[in-house]
N, C-alpha and C positions, 0 to 999 in steps of 0.2 A: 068375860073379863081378861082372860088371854088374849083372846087376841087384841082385846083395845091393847094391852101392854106390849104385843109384838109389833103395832102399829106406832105408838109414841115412839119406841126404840128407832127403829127405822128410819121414824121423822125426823129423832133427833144426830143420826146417824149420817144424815144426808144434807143437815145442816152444818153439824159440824167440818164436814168435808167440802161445803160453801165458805166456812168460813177460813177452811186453809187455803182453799184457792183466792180469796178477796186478800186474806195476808200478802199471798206471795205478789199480786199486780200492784197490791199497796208498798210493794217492797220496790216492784222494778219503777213504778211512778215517783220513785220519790228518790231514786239512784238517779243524778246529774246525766252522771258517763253513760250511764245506760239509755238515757230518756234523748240525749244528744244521738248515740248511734242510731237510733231507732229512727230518727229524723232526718239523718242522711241517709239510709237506706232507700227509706219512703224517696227521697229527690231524687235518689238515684234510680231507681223504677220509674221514676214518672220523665227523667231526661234519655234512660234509652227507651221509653217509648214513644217519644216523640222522636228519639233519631230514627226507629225504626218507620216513621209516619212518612220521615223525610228520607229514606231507602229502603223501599220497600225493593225488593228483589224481584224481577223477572222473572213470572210464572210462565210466562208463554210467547215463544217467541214471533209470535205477531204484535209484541211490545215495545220491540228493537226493529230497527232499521239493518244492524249489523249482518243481519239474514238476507236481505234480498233486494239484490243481492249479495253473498260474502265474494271478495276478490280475491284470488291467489295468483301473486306478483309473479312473472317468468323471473327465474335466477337468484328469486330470495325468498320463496316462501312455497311451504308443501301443507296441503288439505290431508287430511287421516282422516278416516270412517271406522269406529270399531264397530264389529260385528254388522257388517253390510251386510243385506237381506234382498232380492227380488222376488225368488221362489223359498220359496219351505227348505232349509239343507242347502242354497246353492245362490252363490252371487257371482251373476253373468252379465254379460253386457256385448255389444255387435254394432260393427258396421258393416253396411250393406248400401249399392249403388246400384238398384236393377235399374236395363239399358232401357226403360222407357221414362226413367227419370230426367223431368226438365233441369236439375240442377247442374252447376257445375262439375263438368269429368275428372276425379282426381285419381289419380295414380295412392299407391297407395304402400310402404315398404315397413317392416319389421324390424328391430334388432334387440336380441336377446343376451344377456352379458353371459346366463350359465344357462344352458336348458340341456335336452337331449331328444333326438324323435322320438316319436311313440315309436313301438311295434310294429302298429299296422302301417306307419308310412316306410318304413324301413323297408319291409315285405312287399308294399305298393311300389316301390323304386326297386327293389332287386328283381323283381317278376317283367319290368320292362329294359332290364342289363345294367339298369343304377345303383353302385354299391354304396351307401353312403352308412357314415359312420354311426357306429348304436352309441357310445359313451357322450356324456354330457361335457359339455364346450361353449365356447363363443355359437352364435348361430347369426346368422344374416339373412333375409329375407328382400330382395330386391328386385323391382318391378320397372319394366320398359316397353313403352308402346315404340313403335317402329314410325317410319312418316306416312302422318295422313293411318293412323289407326287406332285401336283403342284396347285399352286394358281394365277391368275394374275387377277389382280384386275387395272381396268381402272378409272380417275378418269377427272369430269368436271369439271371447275369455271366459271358462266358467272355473270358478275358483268352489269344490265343494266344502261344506263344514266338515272337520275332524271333531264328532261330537263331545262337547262340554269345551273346547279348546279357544280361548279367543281370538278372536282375530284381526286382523286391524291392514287395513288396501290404503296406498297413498296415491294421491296424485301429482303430479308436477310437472312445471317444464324448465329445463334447466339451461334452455336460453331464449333469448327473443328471435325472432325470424325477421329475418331479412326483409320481406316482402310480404301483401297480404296472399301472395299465390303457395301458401307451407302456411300447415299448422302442425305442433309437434303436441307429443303427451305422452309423459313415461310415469310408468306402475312399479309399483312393490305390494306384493300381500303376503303378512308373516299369520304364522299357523294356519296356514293353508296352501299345497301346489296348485299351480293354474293350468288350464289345457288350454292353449291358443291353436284354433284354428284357420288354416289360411289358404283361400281358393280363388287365383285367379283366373281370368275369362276372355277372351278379345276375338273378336270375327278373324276369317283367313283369310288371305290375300289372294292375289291372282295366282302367284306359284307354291299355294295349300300351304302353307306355314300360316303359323300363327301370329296375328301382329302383337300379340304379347307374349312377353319374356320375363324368364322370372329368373335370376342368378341365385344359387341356392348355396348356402355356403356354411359349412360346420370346420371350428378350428380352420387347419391349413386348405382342409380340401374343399373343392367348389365345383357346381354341375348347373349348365343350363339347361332349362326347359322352357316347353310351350304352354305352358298352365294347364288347367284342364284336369290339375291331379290337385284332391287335397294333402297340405302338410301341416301337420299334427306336432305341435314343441310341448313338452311337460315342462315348467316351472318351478323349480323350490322354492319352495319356503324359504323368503328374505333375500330371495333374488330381483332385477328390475328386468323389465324390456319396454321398448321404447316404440310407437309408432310415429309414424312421419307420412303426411300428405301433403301431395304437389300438383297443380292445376295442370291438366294435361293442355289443358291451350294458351296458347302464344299470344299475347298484345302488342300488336304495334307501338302500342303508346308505352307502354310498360306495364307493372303493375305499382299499385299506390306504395308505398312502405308502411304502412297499418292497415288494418280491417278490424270489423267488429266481429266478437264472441260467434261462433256456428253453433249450429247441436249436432254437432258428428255422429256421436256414439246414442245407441239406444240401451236401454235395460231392459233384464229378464227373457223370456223367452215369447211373450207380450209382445217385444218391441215397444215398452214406454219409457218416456222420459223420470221416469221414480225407483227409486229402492226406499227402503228401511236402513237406520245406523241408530245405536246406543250412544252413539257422540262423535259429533265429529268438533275439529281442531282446526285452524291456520294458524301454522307458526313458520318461520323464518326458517331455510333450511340449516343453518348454524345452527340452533337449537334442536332441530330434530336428530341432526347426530349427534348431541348430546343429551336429550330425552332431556331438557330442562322441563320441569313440571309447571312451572308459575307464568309460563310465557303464551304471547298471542293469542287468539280468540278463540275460546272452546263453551260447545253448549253440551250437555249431558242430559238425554231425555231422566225425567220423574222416577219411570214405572217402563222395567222389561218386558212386562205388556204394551207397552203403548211405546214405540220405540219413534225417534223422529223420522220424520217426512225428509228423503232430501230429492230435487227435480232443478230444474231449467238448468241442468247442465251444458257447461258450451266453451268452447275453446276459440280464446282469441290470439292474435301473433305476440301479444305480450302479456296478459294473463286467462286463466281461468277464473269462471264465474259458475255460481250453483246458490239454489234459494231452499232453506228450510224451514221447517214450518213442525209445532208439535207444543208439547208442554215439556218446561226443560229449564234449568238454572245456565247461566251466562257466566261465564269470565274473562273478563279482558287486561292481559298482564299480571293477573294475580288477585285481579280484585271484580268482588262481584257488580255485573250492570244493574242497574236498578232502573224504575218506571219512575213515572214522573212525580214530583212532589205533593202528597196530601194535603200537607199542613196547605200551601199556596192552593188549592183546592178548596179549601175551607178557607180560607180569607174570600174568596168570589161570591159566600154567600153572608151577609150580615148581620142577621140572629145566630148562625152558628156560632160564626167565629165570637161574636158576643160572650156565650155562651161557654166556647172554649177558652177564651181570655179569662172571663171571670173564672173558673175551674184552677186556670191557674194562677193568678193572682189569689185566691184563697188559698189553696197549697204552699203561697212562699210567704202569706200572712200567717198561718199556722208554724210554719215549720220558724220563721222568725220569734214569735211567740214563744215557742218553745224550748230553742235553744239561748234566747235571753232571761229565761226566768230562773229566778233560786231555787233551789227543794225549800218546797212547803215546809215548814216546822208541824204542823196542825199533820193530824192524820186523818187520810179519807176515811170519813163513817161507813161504817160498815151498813147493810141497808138494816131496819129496824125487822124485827119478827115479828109476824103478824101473831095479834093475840090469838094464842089457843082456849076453845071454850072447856068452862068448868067440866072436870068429870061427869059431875051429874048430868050435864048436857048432851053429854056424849053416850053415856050409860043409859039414855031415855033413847038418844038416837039410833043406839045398837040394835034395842029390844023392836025400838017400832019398825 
């Protein structure tokens, strides 16, 4: 008998707590203001998800065209890579012309606005009577085949990571070239020095000299040589230096005034055309001295595991070119790219879009409805309780 009596309590315990909650939605159902918000809310959930249908954003950028390739304009616009990657800890990159290459011979010169030699080239020139200066300066680096000989001069950059430090490598070229016989490209990498290495090479002539000549020049003082010796420049952090190639042979006819994109430079230690970046940028060089944040075309990989692809880099007389590839959100001037339209997706199939019409043409029949009608006077019933059976029914049910 107790427990029958702990049992009705309960029941009725758990009624009556039904029927404060059936009060309180009897209370908001039948508040105008309330029953109106509620109604635009719902329109409003249901219109930004259709904007969202109609931009959806750019998961991957084989979505956009904008990647491949991106172009950065000579004299108006600089490419950023933050945290470039070829190897584990080290982003490098090289030119190299071995002489049984069929390509075009180019000459090949340096210029560094603040660097300093290393050590060991310092050591390597005082050991042959060249004193050249250890303090960081202007540096120049300038290459000369003689008539009728050849120069080719290779060159390294390996920029190491200063671990946990970001870091961010630009590219640019800050004018157009004259001709398609020069392509120019100048660097900066902040939170990180760079070590460019530079060795050039050329057969001897008839009287043992070297047909190449390298003018080597720090600050005021300057020493030529015969190549043959590497020279080693450290780089700070937020300094630039610039390379310059020029077709060592002569056309009668001339050379054109444009050419198309090369792939000069290689990556890694590989030699591939690839590295790794957490995002790269084109924006305008006006803006990047100004670090405007909302401007020009930037993709930012998802996940620092999965960092973008970036390859087909190539240097033209009037811009650079380079193709990415990865999962990654877009922005262009501020505002996110988006993939093509759903909603217009859904209209190409005929029971869908049926389907979604009707959806929404219910939604603005309700919501109409709704906000044109009075508060009820009547109040919603509450639902009925089902009969409970007589004690005795229950006291026979206990026992059996």
């Amino acid at each position: 008998m107790e427990k029958i009596a702990e049992v009705r309590q309960e029941a009725n315990g758990k009624r009556g707590e039904n029927a404060g909650l059936w009060a309180r939605m009897q209370g908001i159902c039948a508040n105008g203001t309330m029953r109106r918000g509620i109604v635009v809310l719902v329109l409003a959930a249901a219109a930004g998800l259709q904007y969202y249908l109609v931009n959806v954003p750019v998961a991957d950028l084989s979505r956009t065209t904008k990647f491949s390739p991106a172009k950065v304009m000579a004299a108006d616009q600089v490419v950023s890579f933050v945290n470039p990657e070829t190897d584990p800890g080290h982003f490098a990159f090289s030119y190299d012309q071995p002489a049984e290459s069929q390509g075009q011979r180019m000459l090949l010169s340096a210029y560094f606005d603040h660097g300093s030699l290393s050590d060991e080239t310092v050591l390597q020139l005082a050991a042959i009577g060249v004193h050249a200066p250890a303090q960081a300066d202007s540096i120049s680096y300038l290459t000369h085949a003689e008539r009728n000989g050849s120069c080719a001069t290779s060159a390294h950059a390996d920029a190491s990571t200063n671990g946990g430090v970001t870091r961010s490598t630009e590219f640019t070229q800050k004018e157009v070239v004259s001709s398609d016989r020069y392509r120019l490209l100048e660097l900066k990498t902040t939170g990180a020095d760079t070590v460019v290495t530079l060795l050039s090479k050329g057969a001897f002539a008839a009287n043992n000299l070297s047909a190449c000549q390298v003018m080597l020049q720090v600050g005021n003082w300057q020493q030529g040589t015969g190549g043959f010796l590497p020279i080693k420049v450290r780089v700070p952090s937020g300094s630039s230096f610039r390379f310059r190639w020029e077709a060592s042979e002569v056309q009668a006819t001339g050379w054109p005034g444009s050419g198309p994109p090369r792939s000069l430079i290689e990556f890694g230690t590989s030699g591939r055309q690839s590295f790794s970046a957490a995002e790269a940028r084109v924006i305008s060089t006006q803006d990047a001295n100004h670090a405007s944040p909302n401007s020009g075309l930037f993709a930012r990989s998802e996940s620092a595991q999965a960092p973008l692809k970036i390859d087909a880099f190539r240097i033209g007389t009037d811009q650079l070119q380079f193709a990415a590839s990865g999962r990654a959100r877009v922005w262009e001037d501020g505002h996110v790219i988006t993939t093509a339209n759903l909603i217009d997706a859904i209209n190409k199939y005929p029971l869908i879009a049926a389907l979604f019409g009707g959806a929404n043409l219910g939604l603005l029949n309700w919501a109409k409805k709704q906000l044109a009608s009075r508060q009820r006077e009547s109040a919603i019933p509450f639902p009925k309780e089902e009969e409970q059976p007589p004690p005795a029914a229950e006291e026979h049910r206990a026992a059996g």
